[in-house]
N, C-alpha and C positions, 0 to 999 in steps of 0.2 A: 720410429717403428723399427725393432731389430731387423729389418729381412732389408736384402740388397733391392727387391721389385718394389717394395711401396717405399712412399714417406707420405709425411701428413705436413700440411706448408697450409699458407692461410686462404688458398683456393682449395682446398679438400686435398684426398688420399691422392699422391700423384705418385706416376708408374716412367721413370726417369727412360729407362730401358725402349718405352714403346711411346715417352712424349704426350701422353692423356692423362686423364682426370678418372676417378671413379665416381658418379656421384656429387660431381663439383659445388659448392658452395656461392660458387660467385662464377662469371663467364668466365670462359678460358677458350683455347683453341681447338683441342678435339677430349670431348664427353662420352664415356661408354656409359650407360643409366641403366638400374637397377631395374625402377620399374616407376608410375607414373604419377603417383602421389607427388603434390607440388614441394615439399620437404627433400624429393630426392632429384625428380625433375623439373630444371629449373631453368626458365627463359635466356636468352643472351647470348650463349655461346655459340660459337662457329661450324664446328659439327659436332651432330651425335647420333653414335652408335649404341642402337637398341634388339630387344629378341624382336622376330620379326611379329609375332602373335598380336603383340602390345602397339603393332602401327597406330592405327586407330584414334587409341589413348593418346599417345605421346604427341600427337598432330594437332589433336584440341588444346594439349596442355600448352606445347613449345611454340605454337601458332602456324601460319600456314605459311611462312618463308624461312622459317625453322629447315636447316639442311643437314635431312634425318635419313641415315643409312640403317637398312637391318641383318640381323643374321639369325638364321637358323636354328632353335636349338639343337646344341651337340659339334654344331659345324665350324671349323677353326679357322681364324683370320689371322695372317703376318703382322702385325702394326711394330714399323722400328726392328728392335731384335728381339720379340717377345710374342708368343704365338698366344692368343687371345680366344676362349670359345665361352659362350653362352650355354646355361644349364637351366630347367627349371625350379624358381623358389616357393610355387603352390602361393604365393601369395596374394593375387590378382592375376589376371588377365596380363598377360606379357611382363610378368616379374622372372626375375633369372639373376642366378650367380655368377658370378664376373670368375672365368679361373684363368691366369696369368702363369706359363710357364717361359723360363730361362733358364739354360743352362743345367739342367736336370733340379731344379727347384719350384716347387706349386702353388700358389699362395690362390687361397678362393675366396672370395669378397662376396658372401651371401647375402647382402641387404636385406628384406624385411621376409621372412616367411612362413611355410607350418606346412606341418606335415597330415592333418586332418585331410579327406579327400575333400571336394569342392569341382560342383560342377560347369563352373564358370573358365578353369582354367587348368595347365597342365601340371600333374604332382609334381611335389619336390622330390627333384631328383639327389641321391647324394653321389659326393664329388669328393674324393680321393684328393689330400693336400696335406703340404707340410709345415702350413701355418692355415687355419680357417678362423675369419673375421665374422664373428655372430652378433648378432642382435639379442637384446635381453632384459625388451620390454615385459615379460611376464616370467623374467628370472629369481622366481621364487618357490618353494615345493607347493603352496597352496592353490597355486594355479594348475588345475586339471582339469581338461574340459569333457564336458557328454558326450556322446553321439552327436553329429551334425541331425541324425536323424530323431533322436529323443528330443535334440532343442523345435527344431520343426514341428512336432508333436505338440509339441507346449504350446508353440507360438498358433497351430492352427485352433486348438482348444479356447484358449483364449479370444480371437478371433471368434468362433463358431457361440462362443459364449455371452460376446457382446451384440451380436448380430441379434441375438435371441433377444437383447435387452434393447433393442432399438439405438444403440451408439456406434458413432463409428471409431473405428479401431486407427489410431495413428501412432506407427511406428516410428521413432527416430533411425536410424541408420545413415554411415557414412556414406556419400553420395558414390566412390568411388570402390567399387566391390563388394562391400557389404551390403547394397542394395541387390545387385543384380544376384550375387551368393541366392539371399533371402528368396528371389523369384525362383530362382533355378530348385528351390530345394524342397518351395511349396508346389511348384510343377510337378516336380521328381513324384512328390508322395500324392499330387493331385488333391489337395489339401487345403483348397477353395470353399469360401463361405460369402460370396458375394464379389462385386467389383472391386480393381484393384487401383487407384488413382497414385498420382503421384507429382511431387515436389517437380518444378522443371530443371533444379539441378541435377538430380536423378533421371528424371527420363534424357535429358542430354545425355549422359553418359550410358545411361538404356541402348540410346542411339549406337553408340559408339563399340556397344558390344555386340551390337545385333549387327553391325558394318563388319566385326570380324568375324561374326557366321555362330555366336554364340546365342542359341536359342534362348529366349524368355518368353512367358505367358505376357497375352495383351495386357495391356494399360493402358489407365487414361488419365492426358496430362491434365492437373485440377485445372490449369491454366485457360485451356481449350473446353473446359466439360462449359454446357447450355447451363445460364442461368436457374435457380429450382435443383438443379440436380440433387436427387436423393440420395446422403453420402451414410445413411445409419446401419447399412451393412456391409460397407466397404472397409476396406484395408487401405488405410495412405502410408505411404514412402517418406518421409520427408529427412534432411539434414535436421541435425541437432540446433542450427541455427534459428529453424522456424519454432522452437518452443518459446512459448509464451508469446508471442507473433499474431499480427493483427489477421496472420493468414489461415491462421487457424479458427476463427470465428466463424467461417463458414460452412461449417461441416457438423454447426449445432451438437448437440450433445456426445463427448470422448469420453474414450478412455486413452492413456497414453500410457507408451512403453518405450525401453531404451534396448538396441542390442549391442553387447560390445562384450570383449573379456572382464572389463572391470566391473561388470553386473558380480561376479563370481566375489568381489570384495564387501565385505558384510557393511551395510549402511549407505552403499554405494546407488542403488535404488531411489533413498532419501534423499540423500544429495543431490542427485538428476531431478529429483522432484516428478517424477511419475508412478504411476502405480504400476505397473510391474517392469521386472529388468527380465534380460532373456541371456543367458552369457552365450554366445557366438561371437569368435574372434579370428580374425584372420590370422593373427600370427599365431605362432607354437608357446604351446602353453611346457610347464616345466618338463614332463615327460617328454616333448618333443624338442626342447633344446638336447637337452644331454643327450638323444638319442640321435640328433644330426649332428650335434660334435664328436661324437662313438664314432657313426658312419662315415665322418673324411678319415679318418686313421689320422688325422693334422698333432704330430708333437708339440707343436705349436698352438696356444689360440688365445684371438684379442678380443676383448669381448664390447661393444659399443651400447647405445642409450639404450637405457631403462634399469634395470637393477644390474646393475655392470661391479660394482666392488661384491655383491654378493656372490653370483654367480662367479665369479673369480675366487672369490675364499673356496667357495663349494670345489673348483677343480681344481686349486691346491690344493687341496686337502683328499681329490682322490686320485692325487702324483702328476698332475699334467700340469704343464708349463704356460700357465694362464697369466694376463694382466691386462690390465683398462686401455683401453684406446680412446682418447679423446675426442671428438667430433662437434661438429659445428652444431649437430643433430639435437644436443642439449637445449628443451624447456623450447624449441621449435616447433608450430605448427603451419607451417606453410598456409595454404591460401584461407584455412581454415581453424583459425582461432578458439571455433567456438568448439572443434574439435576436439581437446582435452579432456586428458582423462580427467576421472573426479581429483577432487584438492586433497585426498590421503595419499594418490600416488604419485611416483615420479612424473618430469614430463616424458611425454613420447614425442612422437611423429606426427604427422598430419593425421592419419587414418587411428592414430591412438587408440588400436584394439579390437 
């Protein structure tokens, strides 16, 4: 990597100047972390520093003898000779951009994010740099996403539809944001059509938002619900993992839906094998990359997993000084396998959209 602050070595993106990791791929000895998806945070190492929002998260993920420091967003830390501050990346619940200044030089390490609003956690903030490190899992022009609020609309209609039909409604979503997103946005609009159940991977981390003071409507974990329980007008939560799952036989007659960005890919529906998709996505869809790389002013920018040689032509081609960064982050899905996007697109991340 051209810049004197990073290099990229076979433990992740390391910061020589201040002696950490961003992001680390394997243990090492002090971790600064993005945010809490198991692709970026990742067990074993010695210390880590996180925004302080994402405690929570990162305490379930790293476990309980995980020795995990936080900071502020905005607020700057000395590590070595390199002043270190945390920004927010809108991407979950305690996501944040790493920005690393030395010597009058800026390098911002945005890990996963979007600029759509989301009531689950604090916007992307942009961040002024002379090299910015994006993500560009949805680095294509076809990726444009609705309203948070028109998807919500969809999603309650649907819901209110099956209700009417006597099925209940099970939604797929990622356990880790995309769930809690989903509550927060059918609260928002009050946009309730029955009971809400849910996956106990989900309500864990339910837990885990409600521990840092982020409101969600009740739920009920299916885990815990009395035997009989009536599920034909409810709404379930579950990982992509329980499809087709012997856990899903008890809630007698479905309908199923998938939410992710790659609903927005035509056939992509079929291939999850459910009857409807709903495209809500956590990360920035194409308008919102080019418009957080606009926003650091970075002459510089490296562009990481998902459509990374394309979006690099694209800002050669409108004068900026782009090229691929390599990362471990390639056809990765951390704890969550089943996580992956559909088989037209690249691999992502854990939370894959």
């Amino acid at each position: 990597m051209d810049t004197p602050l990073l290099d990229v070595t076979p433990s992740g993106l390391y910061c020589a100047a201040g002696d950490f990791y961003i992001d680390p791929w394997r243990p090492v000895g002090r971790a600064v972390v993005t945010h809490a998806h198991a692709d970026h945070a990742r067990p074993g190492s010695a210390h880590y520093l996180v925004a302080r929002p994402g405690l929570p998260l990162f305490a379930r993920r790293l476990g309980a003898d995980a020795a995990i420091d936080t900071l502020g967003y905005g607020e700057r830390r000395r590590i070595g000779d390199v002043d270190v501050s945390l920004h927010p990346a809108g991407h979950v619940l305690g996501s944040a951009q790493v920005r690393i200044a030395h010597r009058g030089e800026a390098v911002v390490v945005s890990g996963d994010y979007k600029l759509a609003p989301d009531p689950t956690c604090a916007p992307f903030e942009p961040v002024r740099a002379d090299l910015f490190v994006t993500e560009s899992t949805f680095g294509l022009p076809i990726y444009r996403w609705e309203s948070p609020a028109a998807t919500t609309d969809a999603l309650s209609g649907w819901w209110a539809a099956n209700a009417a039909d006597g099925h209940a409604s099970v939604l797929f979503v990622y356990a880790l944001g995309k769930a809690q997103r989903v509550l927060a946005e059918l609260a928002r609009a009050d946009a309730f059509h029955g009971p809400i159940g849910t996956h106990g991977a989900v309500e864990a981390l339910n837990d885990a938002y409600r521990a840092a003071g982020i409101a969600l409507p009740a739920t009920l974990p299916v885990g815990t619900a009395p035997a009989g329980t009536d599920w034909s007008r409810a709404l379930i939560l579950a990982p992509p993992s329980a499809q087709g799952s012997p856990w899903l036989r008890r809630f007698g007659a479905v309908r199923t839906a998938f939410a992710s960005g790659w609903m927005a890919i035509r056939g992509a529906r079929r291939r999850r094998n459910v009857d409807r998709g709903f495209v809500l996505s956590d990360h920035a869809d194409w308008p919102g990359l080019n418009a957080a790389i606009a926003a650091s002013g970075a002459p510089r920018v490296a562009v990481t997993h998902g459509y990374r040689d394309e979006l690099v032509r694209w800002l050669a081609a409108q004068g900026r000084d782009a090229y691929v960064l390599e990362t471990a982050f390639e056809g990765e899905h951390g704890a969550a396998a089943d996580d992956a996007p559909p088989a037209a697109a690249p691999p992502a991340s854990e939370d894959a959209g």
